[in-house]
N, C-alpha and C positions, 0 to 999 in steps of 0.2 A: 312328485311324491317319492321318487326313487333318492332322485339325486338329496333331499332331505333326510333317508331313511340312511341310506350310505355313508354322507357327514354327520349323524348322530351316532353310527357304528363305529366310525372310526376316532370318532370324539370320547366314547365310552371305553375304544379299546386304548388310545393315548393314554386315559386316565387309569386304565389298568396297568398298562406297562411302565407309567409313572413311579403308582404306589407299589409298585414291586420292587420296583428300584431304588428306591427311598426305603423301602425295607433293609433292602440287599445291605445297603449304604449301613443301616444302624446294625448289622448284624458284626460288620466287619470293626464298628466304633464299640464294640463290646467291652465292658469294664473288664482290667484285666484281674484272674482269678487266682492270682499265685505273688506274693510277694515280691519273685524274682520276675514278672511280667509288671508289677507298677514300679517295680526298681528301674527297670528296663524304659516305661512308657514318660519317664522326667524328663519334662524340658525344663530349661533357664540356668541351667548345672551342667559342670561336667562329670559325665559318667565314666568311672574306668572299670572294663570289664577285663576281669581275669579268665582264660578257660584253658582249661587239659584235655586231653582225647584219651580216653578211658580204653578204648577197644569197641569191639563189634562183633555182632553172632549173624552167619548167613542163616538164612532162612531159606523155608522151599519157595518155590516158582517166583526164582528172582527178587528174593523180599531181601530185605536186612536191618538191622537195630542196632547201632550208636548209640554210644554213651560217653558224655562229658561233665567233667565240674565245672561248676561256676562262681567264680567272685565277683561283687558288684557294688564298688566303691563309689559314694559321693564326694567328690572332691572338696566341695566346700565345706562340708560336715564331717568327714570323714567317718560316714555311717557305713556299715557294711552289710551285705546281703548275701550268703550262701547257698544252693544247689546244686541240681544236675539237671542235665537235658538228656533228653529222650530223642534221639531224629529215627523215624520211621521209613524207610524207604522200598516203594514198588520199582520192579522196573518190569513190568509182564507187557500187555497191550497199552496200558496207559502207562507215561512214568510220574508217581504221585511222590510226594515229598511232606514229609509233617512233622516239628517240632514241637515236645510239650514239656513245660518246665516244673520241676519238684521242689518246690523248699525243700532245705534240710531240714526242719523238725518234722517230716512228710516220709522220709528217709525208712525211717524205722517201721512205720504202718504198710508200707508199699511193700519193704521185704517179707513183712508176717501175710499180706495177702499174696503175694506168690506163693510164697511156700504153702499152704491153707489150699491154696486150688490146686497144687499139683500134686497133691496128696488127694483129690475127687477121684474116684471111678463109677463104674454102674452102678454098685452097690447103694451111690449116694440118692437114687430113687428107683421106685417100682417100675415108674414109663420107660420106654424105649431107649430114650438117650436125654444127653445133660447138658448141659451149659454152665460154666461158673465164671460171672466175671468180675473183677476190682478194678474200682477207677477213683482214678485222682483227679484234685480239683483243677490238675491243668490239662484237662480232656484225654488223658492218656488211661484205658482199659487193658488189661489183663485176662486174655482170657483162658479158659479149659472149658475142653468140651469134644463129646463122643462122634469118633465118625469111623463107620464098619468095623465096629468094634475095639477099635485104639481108642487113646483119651491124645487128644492133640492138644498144640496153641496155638494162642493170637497173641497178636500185640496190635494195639490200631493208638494210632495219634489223630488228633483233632476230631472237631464234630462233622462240619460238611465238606465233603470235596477231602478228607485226611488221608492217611494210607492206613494198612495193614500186611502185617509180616504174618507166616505162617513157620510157625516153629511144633519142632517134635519135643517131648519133654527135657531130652537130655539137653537141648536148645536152650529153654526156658533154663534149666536150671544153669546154666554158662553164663544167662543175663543177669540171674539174681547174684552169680558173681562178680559181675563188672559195678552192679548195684553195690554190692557189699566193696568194693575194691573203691569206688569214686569215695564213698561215705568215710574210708579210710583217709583217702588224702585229705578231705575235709577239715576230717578232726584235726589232722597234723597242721594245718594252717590254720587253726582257729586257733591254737593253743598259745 
């Protein structure tokens, strides 16, 4: 009776640590959400990726935020694809790593929600403290939000397992310049 109840147990937990994995599996095949992630995700073509490095803002307790443009040529079609990336970097206890990609027509909405939250304080509610965040559709948030009194930020890339920077506002606003700097070269090369 044991030795029955023990291979039914471990027959039940196989199957659990299966479907978990087969989850894990479909989480990682997720549709890509950003024009420049299914420009990226073409097989059967060759792809030419153009990129710049834009700069970087350190951040507190070893964080930092990268910013790059990006060109993304079909060769066969000579279709093209424009943004910028986002790389998030921790290096505290753990060192986490996350990239998230903007379309250019994404460009313009991203800079009006930074500026928009970093303009929040107490004021913006009666409770204790606040949070304000903007995200984009390639998993990349923005955030503001009150701690002992300051209004701080985030930046966080990716959904599971992503990183986040921790920036002071004058921080935040350095990025919406690199922001506003990449969307310049942009233009100059779409022209």
């Amino acid at each position: 009776m044991r030795s029955t109840l023990l291979a039914f147990s471990l027959l039940v937990a196989a199957q659990v640590l299966q479907q978990a994995h087969a989850q894990e599996g479909k989480a990682q095949l997720a549709e890509p959400k950003t024009k420049l992630e299914a420009f990226q995700a073409k097989s059967g073509t060759v792809i030419i990726r153009g990129f710049s490095d834009v700069g970087s803002v350190q951040g507190q307790l070893s964080t930092s935020v990268e910013v790059d443009c990006k060109e993304f040529t079909d060769a066969s079609s000579d279709k093209k694809e424009y943004g910028i990336t986002v790389t998030v970097k921790s290096r505290s206890r753990i060192e986490r790593e996350s990239t998230s990609f903007i379309d250019y027509d994404d460009i313009d909405s991203l800079l009006k929600g930074i500026a928009y939250i970093a303009k929040i304080d107490k004021t913006t509610t009666k409770l204790a403290a606040f949070q304000a965040d903007y995200k984009t559709r390639g998993d990349l948030i923005i955030s503001s939000f009150s701690n002992q009194g300051r209004v701080e930020a985030a930046i966080q890339s990716g959904r599971f397992g992503g990183a986040s920077a921790f920036l002071s506002l004058s921080d935040l606003e350095n990025f919406a310049k690199l922001i506003t700097q990449a969307k310049a070269t942009l233009d100059e090369i779409r022209k």
